[in-house]
PALOVO-600212 format. One record per residue (C-alpha): residue in three letters; z, x, y. Coordinates in nm, 2 decimals. Last residue first. Layout:
<drenro code="ALA" up="Z" east="X" north="Y"/>
...
END
This chain:
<drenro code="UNK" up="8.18" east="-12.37" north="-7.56"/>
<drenro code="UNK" up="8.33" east="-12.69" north="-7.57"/>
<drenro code="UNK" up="8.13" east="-13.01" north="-7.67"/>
<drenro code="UNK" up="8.25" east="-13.34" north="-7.56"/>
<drenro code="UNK" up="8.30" east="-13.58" north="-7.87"/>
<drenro code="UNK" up="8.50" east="-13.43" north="-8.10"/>
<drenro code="UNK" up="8.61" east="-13.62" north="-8.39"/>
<drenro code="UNK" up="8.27" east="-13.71" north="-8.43"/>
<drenro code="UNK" up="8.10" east="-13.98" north="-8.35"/>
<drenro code="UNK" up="8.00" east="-14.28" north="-8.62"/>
<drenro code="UNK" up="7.63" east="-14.30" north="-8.71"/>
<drenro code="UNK" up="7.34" east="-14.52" north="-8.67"/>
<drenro code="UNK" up="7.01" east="-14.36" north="-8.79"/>
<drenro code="UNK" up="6.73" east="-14.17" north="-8.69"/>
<drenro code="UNK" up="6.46" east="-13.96" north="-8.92"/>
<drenro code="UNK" up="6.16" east="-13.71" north="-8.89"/>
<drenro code="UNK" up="6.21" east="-13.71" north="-8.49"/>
<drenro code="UNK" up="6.01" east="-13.47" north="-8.30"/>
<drenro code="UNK" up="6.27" east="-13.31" north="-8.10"/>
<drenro code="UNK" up="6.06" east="-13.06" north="-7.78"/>
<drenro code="UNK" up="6.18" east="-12.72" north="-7.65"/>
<drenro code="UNK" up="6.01" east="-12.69" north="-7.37"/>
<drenro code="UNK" up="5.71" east="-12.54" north="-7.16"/>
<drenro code="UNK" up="5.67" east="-12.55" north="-6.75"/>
<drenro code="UNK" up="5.83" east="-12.77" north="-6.54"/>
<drenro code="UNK" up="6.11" east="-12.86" north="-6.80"/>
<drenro code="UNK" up="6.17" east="-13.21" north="-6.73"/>
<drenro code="UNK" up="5.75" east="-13.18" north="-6.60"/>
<drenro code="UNK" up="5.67" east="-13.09" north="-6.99"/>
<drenro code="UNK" up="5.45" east="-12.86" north="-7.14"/>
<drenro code="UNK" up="5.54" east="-12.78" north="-7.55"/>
<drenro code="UNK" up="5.72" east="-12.65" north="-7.81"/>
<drenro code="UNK" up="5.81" east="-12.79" north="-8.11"/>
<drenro code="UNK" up="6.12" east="-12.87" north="-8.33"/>
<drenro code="UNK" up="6.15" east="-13.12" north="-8.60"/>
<drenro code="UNK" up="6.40" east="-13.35" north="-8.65"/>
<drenro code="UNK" up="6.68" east="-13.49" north="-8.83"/>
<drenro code="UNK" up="6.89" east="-13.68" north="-8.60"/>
<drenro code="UNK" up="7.22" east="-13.89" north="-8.69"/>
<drenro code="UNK" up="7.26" east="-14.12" north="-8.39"/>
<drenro code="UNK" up="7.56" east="-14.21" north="-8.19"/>
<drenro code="UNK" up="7.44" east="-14.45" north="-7.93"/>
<drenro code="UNK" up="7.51" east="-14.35" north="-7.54"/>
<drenro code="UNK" up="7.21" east="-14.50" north="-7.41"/>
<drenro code="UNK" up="7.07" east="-14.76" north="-7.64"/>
<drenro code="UNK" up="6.92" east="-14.71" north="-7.96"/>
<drenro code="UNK" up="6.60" east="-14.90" north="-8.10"/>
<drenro code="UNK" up="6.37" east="-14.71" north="-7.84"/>
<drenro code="UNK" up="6.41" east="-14.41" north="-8.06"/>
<drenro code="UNK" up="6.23" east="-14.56" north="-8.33"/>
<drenro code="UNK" up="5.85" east="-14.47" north="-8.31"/>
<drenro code="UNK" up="5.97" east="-14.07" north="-8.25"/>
<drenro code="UNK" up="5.98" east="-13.80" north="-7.92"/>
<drenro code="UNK" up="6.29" east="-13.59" north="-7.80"/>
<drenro code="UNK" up="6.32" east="-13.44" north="-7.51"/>
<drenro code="UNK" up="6.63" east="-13.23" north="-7.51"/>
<drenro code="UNK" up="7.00" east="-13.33" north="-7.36"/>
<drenro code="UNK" up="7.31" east="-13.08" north="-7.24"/>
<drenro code="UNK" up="7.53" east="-13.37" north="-7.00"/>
<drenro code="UNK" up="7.78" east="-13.20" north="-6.82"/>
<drenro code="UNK" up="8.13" east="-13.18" north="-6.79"/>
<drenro code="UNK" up="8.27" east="-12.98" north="-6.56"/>
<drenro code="UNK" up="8.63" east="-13.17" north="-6.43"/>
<drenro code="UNK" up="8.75" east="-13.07" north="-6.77"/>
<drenro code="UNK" up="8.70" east="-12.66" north="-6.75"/>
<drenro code="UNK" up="8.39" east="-12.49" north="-6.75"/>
<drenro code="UNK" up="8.13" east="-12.58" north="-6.99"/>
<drenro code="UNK" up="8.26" east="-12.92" north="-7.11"/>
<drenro code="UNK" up="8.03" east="-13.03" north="-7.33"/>
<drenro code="UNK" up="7.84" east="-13.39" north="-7.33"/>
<drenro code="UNK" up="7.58" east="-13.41" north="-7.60"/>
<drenro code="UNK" up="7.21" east="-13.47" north="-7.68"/>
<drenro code="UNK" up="6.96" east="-13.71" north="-7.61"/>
<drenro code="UNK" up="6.66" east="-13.69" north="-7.43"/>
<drenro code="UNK" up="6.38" east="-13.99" north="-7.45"/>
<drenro code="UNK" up="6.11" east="-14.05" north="-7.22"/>
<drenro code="UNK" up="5.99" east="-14.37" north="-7.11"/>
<drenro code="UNK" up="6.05" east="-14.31" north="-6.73"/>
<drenro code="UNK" up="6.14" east="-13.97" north="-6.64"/>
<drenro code="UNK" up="6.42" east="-14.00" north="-6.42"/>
<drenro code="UNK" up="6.58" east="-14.27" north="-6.53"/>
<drenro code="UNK" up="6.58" east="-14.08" north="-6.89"/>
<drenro code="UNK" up="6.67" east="-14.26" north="-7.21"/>
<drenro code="UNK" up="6.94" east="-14.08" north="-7.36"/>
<drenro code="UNK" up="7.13" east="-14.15" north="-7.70"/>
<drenro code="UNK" up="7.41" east="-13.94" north="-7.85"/>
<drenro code="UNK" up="7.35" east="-13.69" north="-8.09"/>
<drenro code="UNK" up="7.48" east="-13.57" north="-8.44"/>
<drenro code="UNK" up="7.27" east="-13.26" north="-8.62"/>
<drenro code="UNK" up="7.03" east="-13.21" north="-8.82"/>
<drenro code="UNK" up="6.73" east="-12.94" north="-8.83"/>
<drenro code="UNK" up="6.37" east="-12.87" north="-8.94"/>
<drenro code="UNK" up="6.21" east="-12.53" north="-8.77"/>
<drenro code="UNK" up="5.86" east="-12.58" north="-8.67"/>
<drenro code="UNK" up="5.93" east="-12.39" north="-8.34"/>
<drenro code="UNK" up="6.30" east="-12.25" north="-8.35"/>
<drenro code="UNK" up="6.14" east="-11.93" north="-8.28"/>
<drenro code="UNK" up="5.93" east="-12.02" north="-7.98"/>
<drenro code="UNK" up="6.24" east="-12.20" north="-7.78"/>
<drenro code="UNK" up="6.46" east="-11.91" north="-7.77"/>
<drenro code="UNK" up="6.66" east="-12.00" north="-7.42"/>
<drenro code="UNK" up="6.65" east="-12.34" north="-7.43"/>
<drenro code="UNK" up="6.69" east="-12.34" north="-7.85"/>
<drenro code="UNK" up="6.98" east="-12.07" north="-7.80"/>
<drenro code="UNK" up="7.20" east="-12.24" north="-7.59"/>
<drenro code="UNK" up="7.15" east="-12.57" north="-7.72"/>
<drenro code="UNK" up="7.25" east="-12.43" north="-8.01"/>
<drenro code="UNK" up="7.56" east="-12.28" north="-7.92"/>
<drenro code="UNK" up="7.68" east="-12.58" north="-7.76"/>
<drenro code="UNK" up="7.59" east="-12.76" north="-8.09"/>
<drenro code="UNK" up="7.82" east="-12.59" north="-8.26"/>
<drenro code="UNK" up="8.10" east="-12.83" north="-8.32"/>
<drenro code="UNK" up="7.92" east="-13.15" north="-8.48"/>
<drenro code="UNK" up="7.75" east="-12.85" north="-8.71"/>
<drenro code="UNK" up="7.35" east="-12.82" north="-8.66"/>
<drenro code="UNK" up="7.23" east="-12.82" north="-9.05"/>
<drenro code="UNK" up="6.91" east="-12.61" north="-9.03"/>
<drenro code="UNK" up="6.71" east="-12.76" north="-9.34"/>
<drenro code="UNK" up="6.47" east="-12.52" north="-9.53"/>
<drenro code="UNK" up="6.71" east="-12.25" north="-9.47"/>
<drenro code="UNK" up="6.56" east="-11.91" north="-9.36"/>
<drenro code="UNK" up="6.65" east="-11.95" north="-8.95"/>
<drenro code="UNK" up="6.99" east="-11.89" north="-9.05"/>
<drenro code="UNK" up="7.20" east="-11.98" north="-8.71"/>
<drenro code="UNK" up="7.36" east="-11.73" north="-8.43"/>
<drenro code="UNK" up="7.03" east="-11.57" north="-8.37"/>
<drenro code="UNK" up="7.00" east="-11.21" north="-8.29"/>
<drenro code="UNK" up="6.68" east="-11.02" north="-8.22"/>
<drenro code="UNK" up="6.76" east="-11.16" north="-7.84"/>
<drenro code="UNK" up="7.00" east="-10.90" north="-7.79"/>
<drenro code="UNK" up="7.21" east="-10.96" north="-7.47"/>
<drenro code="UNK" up="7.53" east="-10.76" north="-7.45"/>
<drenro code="UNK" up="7.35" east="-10.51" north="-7.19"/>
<drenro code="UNK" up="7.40" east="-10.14" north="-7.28"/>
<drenro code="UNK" up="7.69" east="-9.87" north="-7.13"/>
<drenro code="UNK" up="7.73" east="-9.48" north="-7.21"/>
<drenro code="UNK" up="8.05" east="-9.34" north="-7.14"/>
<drenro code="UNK" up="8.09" east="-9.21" north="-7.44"/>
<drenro code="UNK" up="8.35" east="-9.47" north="-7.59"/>
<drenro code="UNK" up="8.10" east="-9.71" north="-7.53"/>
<drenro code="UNK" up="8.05" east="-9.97" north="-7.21"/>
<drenro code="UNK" up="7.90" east="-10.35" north="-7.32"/>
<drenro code="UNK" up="7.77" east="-10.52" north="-7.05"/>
<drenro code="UNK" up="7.76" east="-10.86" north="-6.97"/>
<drenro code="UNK" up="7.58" east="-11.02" north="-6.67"/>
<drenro code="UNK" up="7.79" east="-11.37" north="-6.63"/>
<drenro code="UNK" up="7.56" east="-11.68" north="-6.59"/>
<drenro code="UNK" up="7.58" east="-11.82" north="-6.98"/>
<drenro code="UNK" up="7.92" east="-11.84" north="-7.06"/>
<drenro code="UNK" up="8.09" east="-11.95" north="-7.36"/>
<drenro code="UNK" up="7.71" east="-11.92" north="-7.58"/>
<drenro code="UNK" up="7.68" east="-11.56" north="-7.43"/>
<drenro code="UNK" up="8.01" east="-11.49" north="-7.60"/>
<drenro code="UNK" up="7.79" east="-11.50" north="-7.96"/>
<drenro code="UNK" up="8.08" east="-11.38" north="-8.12"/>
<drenro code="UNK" up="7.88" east="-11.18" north="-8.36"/>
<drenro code="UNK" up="7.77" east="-10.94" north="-8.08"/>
<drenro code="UNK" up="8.16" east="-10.89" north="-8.00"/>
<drenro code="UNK" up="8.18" east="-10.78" north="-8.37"/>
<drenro code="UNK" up="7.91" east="-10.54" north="-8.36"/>
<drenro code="UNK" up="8.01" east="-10.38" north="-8.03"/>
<drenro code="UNK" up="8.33" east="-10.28" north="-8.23"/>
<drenro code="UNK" up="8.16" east="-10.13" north="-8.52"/>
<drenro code="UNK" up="7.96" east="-9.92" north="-8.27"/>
<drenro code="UNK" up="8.27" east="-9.84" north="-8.11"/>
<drenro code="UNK" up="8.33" east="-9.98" north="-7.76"/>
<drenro code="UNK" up="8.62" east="-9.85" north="-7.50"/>
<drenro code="UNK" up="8.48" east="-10.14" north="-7.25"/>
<drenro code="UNK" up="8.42" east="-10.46" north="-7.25"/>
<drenro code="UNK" up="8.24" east="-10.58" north="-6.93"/>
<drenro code="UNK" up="8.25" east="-10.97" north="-6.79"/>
<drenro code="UNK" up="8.07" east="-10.97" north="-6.45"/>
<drenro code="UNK" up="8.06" east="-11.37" north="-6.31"/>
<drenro code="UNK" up="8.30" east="-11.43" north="-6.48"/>
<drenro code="UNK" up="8.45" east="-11.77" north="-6.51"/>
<drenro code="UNK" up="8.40" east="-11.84" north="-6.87"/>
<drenro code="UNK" up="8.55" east="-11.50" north="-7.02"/>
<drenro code="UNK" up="8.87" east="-11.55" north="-6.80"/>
<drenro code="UNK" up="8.96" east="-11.87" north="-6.89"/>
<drenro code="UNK" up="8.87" east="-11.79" north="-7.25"/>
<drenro code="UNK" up="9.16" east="-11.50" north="-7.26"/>
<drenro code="UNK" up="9.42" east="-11.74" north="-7.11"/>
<drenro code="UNK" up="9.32" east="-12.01" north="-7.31"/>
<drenro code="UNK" up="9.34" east="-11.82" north="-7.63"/>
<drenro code="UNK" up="9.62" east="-11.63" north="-7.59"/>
<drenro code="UNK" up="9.74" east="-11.50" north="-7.95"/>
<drenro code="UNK" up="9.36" east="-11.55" north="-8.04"/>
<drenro code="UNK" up="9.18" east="-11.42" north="-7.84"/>
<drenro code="UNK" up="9.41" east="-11.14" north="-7.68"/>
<drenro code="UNK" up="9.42" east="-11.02" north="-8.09"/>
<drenro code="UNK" up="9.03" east="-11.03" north="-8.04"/>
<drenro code="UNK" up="8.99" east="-10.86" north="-7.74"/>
<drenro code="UNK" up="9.19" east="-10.56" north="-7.78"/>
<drenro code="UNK" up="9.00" east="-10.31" north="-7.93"/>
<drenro code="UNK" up="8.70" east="-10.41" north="-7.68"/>
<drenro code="UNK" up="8.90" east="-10.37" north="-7.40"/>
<drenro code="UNK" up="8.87" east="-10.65" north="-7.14"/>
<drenro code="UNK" up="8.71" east="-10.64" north="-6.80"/>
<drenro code="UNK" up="8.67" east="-10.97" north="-6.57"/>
<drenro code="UNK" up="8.49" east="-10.95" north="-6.28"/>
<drenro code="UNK" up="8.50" east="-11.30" north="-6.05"/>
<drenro code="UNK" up="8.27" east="-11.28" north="-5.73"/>
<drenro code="UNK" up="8.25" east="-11.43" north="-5.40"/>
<drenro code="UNK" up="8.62" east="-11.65" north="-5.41"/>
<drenro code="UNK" up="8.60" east="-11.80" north="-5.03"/>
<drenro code="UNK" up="8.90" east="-11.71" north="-4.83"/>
<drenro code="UNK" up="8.87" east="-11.98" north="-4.55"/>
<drenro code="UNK" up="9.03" east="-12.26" north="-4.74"/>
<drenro code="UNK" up="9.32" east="-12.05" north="-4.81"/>
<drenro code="UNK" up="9.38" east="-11.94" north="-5.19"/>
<drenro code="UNK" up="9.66" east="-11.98" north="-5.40"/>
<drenro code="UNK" up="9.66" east="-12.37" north="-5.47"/>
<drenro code="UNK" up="9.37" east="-12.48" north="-5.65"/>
<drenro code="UNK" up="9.19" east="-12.14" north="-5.70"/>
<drenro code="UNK" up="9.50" east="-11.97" north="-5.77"/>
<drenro code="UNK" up="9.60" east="-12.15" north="-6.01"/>
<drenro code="UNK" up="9.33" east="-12.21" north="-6.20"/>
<drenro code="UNK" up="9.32" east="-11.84" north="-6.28"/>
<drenro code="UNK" up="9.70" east="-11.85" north="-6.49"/>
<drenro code="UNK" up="9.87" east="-11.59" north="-6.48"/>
<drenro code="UNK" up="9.93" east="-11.31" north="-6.79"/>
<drenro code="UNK" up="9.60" east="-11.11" north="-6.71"/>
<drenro code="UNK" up="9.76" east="-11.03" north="-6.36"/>
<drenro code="UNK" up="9.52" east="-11.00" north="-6.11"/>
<drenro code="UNK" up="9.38" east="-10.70" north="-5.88"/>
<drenro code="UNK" up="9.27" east="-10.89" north="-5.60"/>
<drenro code="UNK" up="9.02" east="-10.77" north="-5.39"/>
<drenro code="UNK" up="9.03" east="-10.87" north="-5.03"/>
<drenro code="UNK" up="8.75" east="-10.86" north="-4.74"/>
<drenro code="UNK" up="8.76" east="-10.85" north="-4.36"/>
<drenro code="UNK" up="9.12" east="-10.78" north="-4.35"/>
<drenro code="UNK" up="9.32" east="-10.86" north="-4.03"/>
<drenro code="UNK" up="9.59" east="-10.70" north="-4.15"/>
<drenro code="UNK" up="9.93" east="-10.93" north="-4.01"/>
<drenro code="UNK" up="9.73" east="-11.29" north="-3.99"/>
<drenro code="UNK" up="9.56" east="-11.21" north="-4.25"/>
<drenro code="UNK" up="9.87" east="-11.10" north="-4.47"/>
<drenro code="UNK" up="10.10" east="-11.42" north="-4.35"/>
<drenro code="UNK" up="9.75" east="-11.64" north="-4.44"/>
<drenro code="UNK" up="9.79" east="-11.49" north="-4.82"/>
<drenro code="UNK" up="10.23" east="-11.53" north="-4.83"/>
<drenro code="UNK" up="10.15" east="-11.87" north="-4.68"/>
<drenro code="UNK" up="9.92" east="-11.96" north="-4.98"/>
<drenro code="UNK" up="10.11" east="-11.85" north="-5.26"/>
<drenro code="UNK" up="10.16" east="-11.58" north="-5.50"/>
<drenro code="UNK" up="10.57" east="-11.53" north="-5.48"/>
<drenro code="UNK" up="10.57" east="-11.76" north="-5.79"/>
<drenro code="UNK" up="10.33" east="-11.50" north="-5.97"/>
<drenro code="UNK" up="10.61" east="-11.24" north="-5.96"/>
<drenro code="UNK" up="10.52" east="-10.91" north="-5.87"/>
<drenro code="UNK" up="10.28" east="-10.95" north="-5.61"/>
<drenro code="UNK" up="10.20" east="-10.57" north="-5.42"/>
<drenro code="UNK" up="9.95" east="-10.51" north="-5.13"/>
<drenro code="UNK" up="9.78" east="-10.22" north="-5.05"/>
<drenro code="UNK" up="9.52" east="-10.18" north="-4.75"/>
<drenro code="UNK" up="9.24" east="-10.05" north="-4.73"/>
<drenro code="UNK" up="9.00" east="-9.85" north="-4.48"/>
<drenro code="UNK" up="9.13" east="-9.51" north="-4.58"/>
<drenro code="UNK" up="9.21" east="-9.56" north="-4.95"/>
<drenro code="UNK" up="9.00" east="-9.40" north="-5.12"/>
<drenro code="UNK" up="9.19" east="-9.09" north="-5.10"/>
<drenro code="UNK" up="9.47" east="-9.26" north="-5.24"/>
<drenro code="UNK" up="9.32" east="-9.35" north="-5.60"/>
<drenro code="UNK" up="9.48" east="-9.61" north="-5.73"/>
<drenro code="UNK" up="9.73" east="-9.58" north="-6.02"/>
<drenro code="UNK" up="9.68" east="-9.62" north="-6.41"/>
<drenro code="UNK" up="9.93" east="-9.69" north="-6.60"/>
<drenro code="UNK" up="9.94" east="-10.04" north="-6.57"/>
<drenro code="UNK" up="10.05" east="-10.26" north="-6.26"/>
<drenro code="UNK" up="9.98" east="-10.60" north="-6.23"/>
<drenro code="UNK" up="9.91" east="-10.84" north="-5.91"/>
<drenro code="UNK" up="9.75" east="-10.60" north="-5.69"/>
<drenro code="UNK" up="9.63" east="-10.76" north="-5.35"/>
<drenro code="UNK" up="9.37" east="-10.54" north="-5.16"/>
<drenro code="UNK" up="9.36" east="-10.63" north="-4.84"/>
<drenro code="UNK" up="8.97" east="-10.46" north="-4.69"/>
<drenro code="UNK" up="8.87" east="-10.36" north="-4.35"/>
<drenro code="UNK" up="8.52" east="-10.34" north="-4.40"/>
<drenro code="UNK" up="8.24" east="-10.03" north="-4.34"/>
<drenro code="UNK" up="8.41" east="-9.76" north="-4.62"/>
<drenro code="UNK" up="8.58" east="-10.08" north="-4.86"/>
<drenro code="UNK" up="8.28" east="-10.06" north="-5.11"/>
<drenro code="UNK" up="8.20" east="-9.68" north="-5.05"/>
<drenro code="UNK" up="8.18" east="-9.59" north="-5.39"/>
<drenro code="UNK" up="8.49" east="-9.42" north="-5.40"/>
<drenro code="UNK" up="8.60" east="-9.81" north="-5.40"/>
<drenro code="UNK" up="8.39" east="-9.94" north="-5.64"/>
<drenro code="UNK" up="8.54" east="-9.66" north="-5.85"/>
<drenro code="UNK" up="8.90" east="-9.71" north="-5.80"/>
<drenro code="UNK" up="8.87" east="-10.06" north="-5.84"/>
<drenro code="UNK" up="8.70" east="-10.00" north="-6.18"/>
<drenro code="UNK" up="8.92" east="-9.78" north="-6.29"/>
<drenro code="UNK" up="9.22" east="-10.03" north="-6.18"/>
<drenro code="UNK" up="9.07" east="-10.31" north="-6.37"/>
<drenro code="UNK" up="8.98" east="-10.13" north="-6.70"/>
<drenro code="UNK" up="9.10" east="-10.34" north="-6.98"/>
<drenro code="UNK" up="9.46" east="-10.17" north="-6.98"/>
<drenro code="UNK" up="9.65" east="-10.46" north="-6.88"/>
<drenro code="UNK" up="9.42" east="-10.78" north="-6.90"/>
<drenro code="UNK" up="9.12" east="-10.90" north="-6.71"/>
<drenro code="UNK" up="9.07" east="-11.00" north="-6.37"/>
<drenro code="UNK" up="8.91" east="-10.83" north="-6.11"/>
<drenro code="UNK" up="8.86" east="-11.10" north="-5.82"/>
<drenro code="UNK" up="8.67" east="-11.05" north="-5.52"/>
<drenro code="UNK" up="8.74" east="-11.27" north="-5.21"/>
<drenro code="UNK" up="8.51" east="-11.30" north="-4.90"/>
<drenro code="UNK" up="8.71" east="-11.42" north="-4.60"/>
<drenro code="UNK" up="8.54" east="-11.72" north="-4.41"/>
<drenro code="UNK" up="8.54" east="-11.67" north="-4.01"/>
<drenro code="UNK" up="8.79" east="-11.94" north="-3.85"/>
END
């Protein structure tokens, strides 16, 4: 049975979804493909019927109705050769990638759009709903952006919840710029001692494996747990567990870390690290590294969070 590419356009009502389908689609997307396109929430705006030659439209009102017969009922009856689903920012994701979709429809691309007005009420009213979103795009745009706006998404830091999704920030005028702005650093890189808090080391990592050069000669502190590497024999790489997706992705974030008493602890030891940071060639990295030279190491309890969450 051939596989079934599936894009998903997520996002919440009025963040863009049906623009965006419209345009993709006047683009040419669905011009060579049949294409089932599934909408799962209907706002104000509608879809654009001339571009609609090669698709076909599909309407889920209640998310119970959502399920896997209804999906292989549509193939069987359209023969689509693609499907966008236009879903509903109220439903759970997981969902339907545990029990929604049939084998053969294989989930190509998640786009999530959120208006910029509206993200931080969505935030934190629905936090887990919002975040599941954020962490698995793979495009994440929020449009409708002031310049005060932009700001405050810029302060978030989102980069730090997911790394992989291309971000773009669209303004009021149309206009659109890349999220990214490496002048920003979400720590003070003034203070004498950077304290790393048990709860941000997520964003740290982030930043020190991506920024290496200006955390160079930089003191900082932070809770760890121990890591000797099997791979690298005799070399030392602690760090934290964080959960980057969702509890069955949990992944070990560690740095190479060199010091006369690191051999003291054994793997998964709490230690208390302060440290200073270097960079330099090594094979874990192939190529150049942040590197932990360790000032002091202790014994220390863990904290009341132990896998890091971004």
């Amino acid at each position: 049975m051939a596989d079934i590419p599936v894009y998903l356009v997520a996002g919440f009502l009025d963040g863009g979804k049906t623009n965006f389908i419209n345009g993709i689609l006047e683009d040419g997307f669905a011009r060579q493909d049949r294409t089932l396109l599934i909408c799962c929430e209907e706002g104000e705006e509608e879809y654009n019927p001339k571009a609609l030659d090669n698709v076909t439209v599909v309407t889920v009102e209640d998310e119970e109705d959502l399920k896997c017969s209804q999906l292989k009922a549509w193939e069987k009856q359209y023969k689509p050769k693609q499907v966008l689903i236009e879903y509903n920012g109220m439903w759970q994701m997981e969902r339907l990638y545990r029990e929604v979709l049939p084998a053969n429809w294989v989930l190509y691309q998640i786009m999530t759009f959120v208006q910029a007005s509206t993200f931080e009420m969505y935030a934190k009213n629905m936090g887990q709903l919002m975040m599941e979103k954020i962490t698995n795009a793979d495009l994440l745009v929020f449009n409708r952006c002031t310049e005060e706006l932009k700001a405050t998404l810029r302060s978030r830091n989102l980069r730090m919840v997911n790394r992989r999704a291309d971000i773009f920030l669209e303004m009021t005028d149309g206009t659109s710029e890349d999220y990214n702005n490496d002048d920003t650093c979400p720590f003070d890189l003034e203070q004498e001692l950077i304290d790393i808090p048990d709860d941000d080391f997520g964003v740290w990592y982030v930043d020190v494996m991506d920024h290496p050069d200006r955390w160079a000669g930089k003191t900082v502190h932070m809770k760890l747990i121990m890591c000797h590497s099997k791979k690298y024999p005799g070399i030392h790489c602690p760090g934290r567990f964080a959960m980057v997706c969702c509890e069955n992705d949990v992944q070990f974030l560690g740095l190479i870390a060199k010091g006369r008493d690191l051999n003291q602890y054994q793997n998964r030891d709490w230690i208390e690290v302060t440290a200073r940071m270097a960079v330099e060639n090594h094979e874990a990295y192939q190529g150049k590294g942040p590197v932990m030279h360790v000032i002091s190491i202790g014994p220390c309890e863990k904290p009341a969070q132990e896998v890091v969450t971004f």
